[in-house]
C-alpha positions in Angstrom: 3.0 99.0 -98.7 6.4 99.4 -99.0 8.5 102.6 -98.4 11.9 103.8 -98.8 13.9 105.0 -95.7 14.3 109.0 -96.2 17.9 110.3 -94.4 17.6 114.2 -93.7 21.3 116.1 -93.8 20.9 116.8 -90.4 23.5 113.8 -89.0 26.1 114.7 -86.8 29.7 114.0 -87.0 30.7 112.1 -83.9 33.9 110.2 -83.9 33.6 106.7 -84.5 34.7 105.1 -81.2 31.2 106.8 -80.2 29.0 104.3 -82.6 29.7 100.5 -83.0 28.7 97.7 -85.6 25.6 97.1 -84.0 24.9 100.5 -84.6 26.0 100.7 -88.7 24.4 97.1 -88.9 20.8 98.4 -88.0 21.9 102.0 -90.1 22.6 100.0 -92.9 20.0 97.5 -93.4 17.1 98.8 -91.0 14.4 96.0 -89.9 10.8 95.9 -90.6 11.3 98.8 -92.9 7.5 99.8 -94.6 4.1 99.8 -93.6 1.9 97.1 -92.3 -2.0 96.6 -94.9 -4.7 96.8 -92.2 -2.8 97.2 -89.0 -4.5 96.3 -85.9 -2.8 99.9 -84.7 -0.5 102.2 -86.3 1.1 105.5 -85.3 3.0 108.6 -86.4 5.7 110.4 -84.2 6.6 113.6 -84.5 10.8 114.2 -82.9 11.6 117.7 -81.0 13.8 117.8 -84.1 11.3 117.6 -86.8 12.1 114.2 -87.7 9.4 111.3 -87.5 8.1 108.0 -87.3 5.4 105.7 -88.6 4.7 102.4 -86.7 2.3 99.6 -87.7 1.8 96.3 -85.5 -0.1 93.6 -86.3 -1.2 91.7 -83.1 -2.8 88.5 -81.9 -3.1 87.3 -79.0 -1.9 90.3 -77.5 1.1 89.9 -79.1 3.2 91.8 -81.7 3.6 89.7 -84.6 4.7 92.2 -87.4 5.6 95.4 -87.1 6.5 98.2 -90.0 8.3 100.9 -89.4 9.0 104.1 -91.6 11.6 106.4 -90.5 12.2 110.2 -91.9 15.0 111.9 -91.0 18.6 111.4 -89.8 20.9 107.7 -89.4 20.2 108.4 -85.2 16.0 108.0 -86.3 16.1 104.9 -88.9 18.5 102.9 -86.3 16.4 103.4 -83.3 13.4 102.5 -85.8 14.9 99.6 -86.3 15.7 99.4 -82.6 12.7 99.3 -81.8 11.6 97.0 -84.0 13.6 94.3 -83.3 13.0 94.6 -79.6 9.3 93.9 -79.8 8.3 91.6 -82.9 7.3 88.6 -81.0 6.6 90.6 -77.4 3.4 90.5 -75.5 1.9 94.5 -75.6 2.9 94.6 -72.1 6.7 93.7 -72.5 6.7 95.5 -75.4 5.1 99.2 -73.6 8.2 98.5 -70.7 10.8 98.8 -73.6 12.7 102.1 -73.1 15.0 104.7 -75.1 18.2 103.3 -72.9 17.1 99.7 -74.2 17.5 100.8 -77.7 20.7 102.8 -76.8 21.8 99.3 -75.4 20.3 97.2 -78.7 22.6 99.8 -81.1 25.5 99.2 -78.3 24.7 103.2 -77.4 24.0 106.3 -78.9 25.0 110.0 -78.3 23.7 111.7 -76.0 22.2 114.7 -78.3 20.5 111.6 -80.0 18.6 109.9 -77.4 15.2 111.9 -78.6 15.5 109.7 -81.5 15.5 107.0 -79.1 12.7 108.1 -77.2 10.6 108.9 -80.7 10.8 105.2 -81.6 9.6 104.4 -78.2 6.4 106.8 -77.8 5.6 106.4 -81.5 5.6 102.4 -80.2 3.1 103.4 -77.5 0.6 105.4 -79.3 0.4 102.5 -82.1 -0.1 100.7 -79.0 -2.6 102.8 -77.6 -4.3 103.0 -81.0 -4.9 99.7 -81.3 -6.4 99.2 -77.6 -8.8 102.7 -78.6 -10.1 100.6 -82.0 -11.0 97.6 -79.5 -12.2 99.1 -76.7 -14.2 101.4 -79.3 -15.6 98.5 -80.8 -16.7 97.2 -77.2 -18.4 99.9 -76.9 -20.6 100.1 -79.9 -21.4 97.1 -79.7 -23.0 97.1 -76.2 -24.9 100.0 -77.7 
């Protein structure tokens, strides 16, 4: 299920020394862009600024093996999608819940200030996929003990 990447208007001019080509790499050609068929756990984030996030892992072994991500809204969002994306393919669920918005600052070699809330929408967008997945097993525990 593939989806395009939608950029808002609402990017900021900040002068270039601010943003690097780690940043422009993951701005233009984001990572594990599109949803995941049957995630194990999947998310959507909502930012202060209205922009959002949808996250789908696949996991076994308590492990992230795939991961879709499908950003809407400004360059600052889709990078630290991306970000975030990178970071964690291959992580156990427990690295993968320590990973933080200055982490993905440091994996786009920084971001602006008035943009870490992007950073920190990719992360707790990460967590609830997280936490979805652990609700559909432990929920399945459950009713099955029933």
């Amino acid at each position: 299920m593939d989806s395009e990447v939608e950029v808002s208007e609402k990017d900021h001019d900040h002068p270039p020394h601010l943003l690097n080509d780690r940043f422009y790499e993951h701005a233009n050609q984001p990572r594990n862009i599109g949803g995941i068929p049957k995630a194990e756990g999947k998310a959507t984030g909502l930012g202060v600024c209205g922009d959002s996030i949808e996250i789908y892992l696949s996991i076994r072994n308590q492990a992230i093996v795939n991961i879709g991500q499908v950003p809407h809204g400004c360059t600052y969002t889709v990078t630290c999608g991306s970000a975030v994306s990178q970071l964690v393919t291959g992580k156990s669920l427990e690295e993968a819940l320590r990973v933080t918005p200055d982490a993905v600052a440091a994996e786009l070699g920084g971001l602006p200030e008035d943009h870490m809330h992007c950073a920190s929408l990719a992360v707790n967008t990460l967590g609830e996929a997280i936490d979805d997945y652990y609700r559909k097993i432990w929920g399945n525990r459950e009713e099955a003990a029933q």
